[in-house]
C-alpha positions as a Python dict, from the first residue, in 0.01 Angstrom:
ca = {
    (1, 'X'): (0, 0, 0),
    (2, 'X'): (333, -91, -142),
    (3, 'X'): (593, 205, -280),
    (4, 'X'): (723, 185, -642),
    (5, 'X'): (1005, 310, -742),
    (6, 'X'): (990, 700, -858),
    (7, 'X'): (1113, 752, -1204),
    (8, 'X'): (887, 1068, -1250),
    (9, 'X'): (1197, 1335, -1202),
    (10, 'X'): (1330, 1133, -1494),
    (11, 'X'): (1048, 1192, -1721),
    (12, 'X'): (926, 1409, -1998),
    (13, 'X'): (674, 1308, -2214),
    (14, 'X'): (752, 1568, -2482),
    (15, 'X'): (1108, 1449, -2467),
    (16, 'X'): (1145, 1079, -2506),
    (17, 'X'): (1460, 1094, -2651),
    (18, 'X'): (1633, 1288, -2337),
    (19, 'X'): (1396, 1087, -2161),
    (20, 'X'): (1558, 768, -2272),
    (21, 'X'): (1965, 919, -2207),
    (22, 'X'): (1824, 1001, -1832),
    (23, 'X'): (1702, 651, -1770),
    (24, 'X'): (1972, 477, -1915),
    (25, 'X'): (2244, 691, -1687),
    (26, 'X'): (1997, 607, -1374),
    (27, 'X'): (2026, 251, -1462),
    (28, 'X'): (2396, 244, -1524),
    (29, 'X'): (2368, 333, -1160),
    (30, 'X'): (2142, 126, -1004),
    (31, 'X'): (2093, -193, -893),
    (32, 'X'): (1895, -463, -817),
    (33, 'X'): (1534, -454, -872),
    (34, 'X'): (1556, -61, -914),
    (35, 'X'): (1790, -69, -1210),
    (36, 'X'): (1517, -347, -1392),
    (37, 'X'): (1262, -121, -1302),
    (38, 'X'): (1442, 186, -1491),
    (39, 'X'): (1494, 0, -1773),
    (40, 'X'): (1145, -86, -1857),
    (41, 'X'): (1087, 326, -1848),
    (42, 'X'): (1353, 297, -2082),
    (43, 'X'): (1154, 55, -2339),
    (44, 'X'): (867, 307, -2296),
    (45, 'X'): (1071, 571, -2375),
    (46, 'X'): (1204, 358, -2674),
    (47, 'X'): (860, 308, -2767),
    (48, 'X'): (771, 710, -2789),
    (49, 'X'): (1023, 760, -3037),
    (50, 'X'): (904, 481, -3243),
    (51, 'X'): (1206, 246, -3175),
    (52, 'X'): (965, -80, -3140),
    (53, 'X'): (1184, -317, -3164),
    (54, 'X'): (1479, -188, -2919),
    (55, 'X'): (1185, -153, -2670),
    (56, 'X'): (1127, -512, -2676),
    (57, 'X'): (1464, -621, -2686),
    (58, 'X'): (1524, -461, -2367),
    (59, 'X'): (1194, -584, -2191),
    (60, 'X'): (1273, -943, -2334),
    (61, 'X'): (1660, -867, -2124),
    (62, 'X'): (1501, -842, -1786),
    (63, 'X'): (1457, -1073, -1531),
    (64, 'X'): (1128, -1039, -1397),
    (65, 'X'): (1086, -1185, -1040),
    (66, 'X'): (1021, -886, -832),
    (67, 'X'): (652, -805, -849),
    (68, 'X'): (697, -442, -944),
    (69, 'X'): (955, -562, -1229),
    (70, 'X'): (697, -764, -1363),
    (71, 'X'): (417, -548, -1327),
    (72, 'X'): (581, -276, -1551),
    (73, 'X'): (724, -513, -1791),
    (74, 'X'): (384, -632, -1906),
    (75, 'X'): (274, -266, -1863),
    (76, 'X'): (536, -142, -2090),
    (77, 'X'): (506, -433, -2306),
    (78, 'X'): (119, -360, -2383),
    (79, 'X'): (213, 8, -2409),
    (80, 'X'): (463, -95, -2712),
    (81, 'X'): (241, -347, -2898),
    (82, 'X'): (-33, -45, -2858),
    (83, 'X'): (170, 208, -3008),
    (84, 'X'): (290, -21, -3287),
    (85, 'X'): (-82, 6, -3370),
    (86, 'X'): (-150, -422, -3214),
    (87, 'X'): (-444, -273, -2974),
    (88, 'X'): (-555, -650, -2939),
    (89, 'X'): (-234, -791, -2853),
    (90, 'X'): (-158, -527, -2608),
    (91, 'X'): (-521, -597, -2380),
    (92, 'X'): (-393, -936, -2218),
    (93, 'X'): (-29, -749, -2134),
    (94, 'X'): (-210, -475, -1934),
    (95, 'X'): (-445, -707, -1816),
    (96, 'X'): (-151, -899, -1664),
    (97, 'X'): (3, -621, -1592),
    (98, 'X'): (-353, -510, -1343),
    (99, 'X'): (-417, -876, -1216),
    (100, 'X'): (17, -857, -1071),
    (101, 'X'): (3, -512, -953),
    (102, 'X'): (-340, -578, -744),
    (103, 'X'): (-205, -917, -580),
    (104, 'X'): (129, -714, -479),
    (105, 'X'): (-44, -377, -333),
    (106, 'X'): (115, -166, -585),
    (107, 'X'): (-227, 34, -586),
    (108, 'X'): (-59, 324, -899),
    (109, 'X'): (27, 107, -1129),
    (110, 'X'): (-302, -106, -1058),
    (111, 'X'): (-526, 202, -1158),
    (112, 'X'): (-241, 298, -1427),
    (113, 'X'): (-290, -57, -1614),
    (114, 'X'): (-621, -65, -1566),
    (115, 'X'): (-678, 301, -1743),
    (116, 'X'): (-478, 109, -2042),
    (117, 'X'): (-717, -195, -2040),
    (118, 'X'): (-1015, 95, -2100),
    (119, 'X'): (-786, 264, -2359),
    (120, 'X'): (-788, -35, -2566),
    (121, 'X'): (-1132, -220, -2535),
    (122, 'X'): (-1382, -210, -2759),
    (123, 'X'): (-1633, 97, -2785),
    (124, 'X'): (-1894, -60, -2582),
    (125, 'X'): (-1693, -164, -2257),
    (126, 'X'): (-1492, 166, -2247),
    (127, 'X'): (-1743, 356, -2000),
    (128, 'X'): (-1779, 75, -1783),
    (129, 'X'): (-1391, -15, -1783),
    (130, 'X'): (-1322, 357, -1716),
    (131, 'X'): (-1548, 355, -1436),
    (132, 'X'): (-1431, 94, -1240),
    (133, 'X'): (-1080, 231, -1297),
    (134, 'X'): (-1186, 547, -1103),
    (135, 'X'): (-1375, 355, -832),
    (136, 'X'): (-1012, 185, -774),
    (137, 'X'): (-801, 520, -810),
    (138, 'X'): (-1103, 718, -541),
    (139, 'X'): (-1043, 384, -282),
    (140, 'X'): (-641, 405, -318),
    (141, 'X'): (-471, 492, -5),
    (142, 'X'): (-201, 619, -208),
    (143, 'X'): (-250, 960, -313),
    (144, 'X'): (-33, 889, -678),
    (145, 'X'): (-287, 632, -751),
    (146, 'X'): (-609, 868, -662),
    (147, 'X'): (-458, 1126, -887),
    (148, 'X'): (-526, 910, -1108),
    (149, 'X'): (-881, 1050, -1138),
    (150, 'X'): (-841, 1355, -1303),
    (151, 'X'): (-707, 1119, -1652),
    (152, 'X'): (-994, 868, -1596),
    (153, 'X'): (-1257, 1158, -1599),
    (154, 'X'): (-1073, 1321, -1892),
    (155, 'X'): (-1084, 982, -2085),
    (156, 'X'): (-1474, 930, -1940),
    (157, 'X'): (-1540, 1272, -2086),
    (158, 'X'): (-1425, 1122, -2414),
    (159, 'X'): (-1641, 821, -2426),
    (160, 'X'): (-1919, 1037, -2417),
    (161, 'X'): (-1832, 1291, -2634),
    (162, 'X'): (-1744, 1007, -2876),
    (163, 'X'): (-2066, 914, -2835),
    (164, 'X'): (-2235, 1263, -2940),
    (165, 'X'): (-2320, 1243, -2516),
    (166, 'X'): (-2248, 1658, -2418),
    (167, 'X'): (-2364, 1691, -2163),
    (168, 'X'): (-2267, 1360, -1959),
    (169, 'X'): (-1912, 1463, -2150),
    (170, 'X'): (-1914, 1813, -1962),
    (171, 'X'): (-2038, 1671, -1630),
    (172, 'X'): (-1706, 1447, -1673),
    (173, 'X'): (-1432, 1693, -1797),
    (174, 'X'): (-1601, 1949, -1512),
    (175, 'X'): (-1519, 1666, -1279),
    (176, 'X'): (-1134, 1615, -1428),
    (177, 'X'): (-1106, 2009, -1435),
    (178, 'X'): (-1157, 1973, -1075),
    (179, 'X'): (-925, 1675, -984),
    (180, 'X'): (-641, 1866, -1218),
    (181, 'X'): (-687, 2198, -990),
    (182, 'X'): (-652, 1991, -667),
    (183, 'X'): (-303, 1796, -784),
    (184, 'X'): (-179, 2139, -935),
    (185, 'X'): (-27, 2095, -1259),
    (186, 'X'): (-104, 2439, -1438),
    (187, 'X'): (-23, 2260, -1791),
    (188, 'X'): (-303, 2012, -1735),
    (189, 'X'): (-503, 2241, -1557),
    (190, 'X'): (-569, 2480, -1861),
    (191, 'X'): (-588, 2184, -2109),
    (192, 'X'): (-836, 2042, -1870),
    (193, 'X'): (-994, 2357, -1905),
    (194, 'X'): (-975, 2363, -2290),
    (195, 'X'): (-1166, 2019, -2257),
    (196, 'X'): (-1449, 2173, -2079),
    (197, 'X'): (-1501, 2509, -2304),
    (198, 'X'): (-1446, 2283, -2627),
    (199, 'X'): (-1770, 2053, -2424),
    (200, 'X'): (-1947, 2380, -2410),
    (201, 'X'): (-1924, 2485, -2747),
    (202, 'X'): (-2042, 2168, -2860),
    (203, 'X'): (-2354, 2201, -2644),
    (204, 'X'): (-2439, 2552, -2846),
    (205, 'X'): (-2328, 2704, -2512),
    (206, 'X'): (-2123, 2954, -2712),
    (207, 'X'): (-2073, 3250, -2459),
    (208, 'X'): (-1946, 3024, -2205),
    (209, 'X'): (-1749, 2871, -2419),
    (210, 'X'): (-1581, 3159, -2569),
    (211, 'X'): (-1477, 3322, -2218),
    (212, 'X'): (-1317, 2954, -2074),
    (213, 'X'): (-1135, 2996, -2441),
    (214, 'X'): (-1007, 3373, -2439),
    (215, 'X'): (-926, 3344, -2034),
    (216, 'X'): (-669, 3051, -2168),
    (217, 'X'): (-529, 3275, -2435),
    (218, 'X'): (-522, 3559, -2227),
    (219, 'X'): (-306, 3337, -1969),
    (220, 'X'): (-105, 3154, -2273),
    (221, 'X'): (17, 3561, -2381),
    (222, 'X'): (108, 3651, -2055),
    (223, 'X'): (347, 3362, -2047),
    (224, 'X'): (475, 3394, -2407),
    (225, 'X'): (319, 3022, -2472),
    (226, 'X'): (114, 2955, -2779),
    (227, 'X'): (-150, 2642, -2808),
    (228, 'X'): (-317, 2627, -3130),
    (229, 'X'): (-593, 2472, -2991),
    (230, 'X'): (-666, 2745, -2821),
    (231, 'X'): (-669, 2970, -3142),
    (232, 'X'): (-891, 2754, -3315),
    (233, 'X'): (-1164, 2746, -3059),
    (234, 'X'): (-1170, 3123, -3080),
    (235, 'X'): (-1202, 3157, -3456),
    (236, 'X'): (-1472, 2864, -3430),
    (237, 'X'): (-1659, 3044, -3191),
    (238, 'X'): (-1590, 3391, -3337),
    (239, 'X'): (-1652, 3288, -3695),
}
């Protein structure tokens, strides 16, 4: 097992745009391989607010020797083309991106690239691509990369329930419900449980369905948080 670089405390998702001012002030900072590194979190943070082309621009800046450099670069590359709505184009970058962090032991972003080669295969291959993602995440030795299962299950869940398959879809998003509780993010827990009541309801399963839903609400009220999600399930299952 190799370490990466942690650029989680710099993160949030719902954010891209502080996101981005964060990264940049780390990398005016850093040095070396870890400010290159920061800067490709920057692209990807580029690339959530839609700014395509600035993402790419600073990707195409970096020098890319050091195997984790590299690794995200085509990562964050694929991630751009992807969101830019170039699904094909992105599949050799995270390909790449798998192949150079499973040569250098950098086990996370292995199973992180290889969730994105699943993301963007066809139909047919997404099961099996998902699958052997998770058998790579479960035989990590480090624990960021086998946290990495509780995604994979939630994205396995969604190959079958794309494919009308309920109750292979519940057996799945039971299974990421489970990996969510273990890491112990209460955001992802509850919509992790929203995944499994919404796979309930869809298997006429109504009752159970309805009590994962108004246990969520319940807890949503109690901490002045609204999902409309949540609401929606209700009146479905109410109406």
């Amino acid at each position: 097992m190799v370490a990466v670089t942690d650029v989680t405390p710099l993160w949030d998702f719902a954010d891209p745009a502080g996101s981005e001012q964060r990264l940049r002030a780390a990398a005016d900072i850093a040095e070396g391989a870890d400010r290159l590194v920061l800067l490709t979190q920057v692209a990807r943070a580029l690339g959530l607010q839609q700014r395509y082309d600035e993402g790419y621009a600073v990707l195409d800046s970096l020098a890319v020797g050091d195997p984790e450099v590299a690794t995200r670069a085509a990562l964050e590359r694929g991630r751009l083309l992807r969101s830019s709505g170039d699904a094909d184009a992105a599949r050799p970058y995270f390909e790449a991106a798998a192949r150079a962090a499973r040569e250098a032991g950098l086990e996370a972003l292995h199973v992180d690239a290889l969730h994105m080669v699943a993301l963007v295969a066809p139909a047919e291959d997404r099961q099996r691509l998902n699958e052997e993602a998770l058998a790579v995440a479960r035989a990590a030795t480090d624990e960021t990369a086998r946290d990495w299962d509780a995604s994979l299950l939630n994205n396995l869940g969604m190959v079958h329930a794309d494919a009308g398959d309920w109750p292979d879809a519940l057996a799945a998003f039971e299974q990421a419900l489970a990996a969510r509780e273990r890491i112990g993010d209460a955001g992802r827990t509850r919509v992790a449980r929203w995944m499994v009541g919404w796979a309930l309801r869809n298997l006429g399963r109504t009752e159970e369905a309805l009590a994962v839903q108004t246990a969520l609400k319940a807890e949503l009220d109690a901490a002045g948080e609204e999902d409309p999600y949540v609401d929606e399930e209700i009146s479905l299952l109410l109406g």
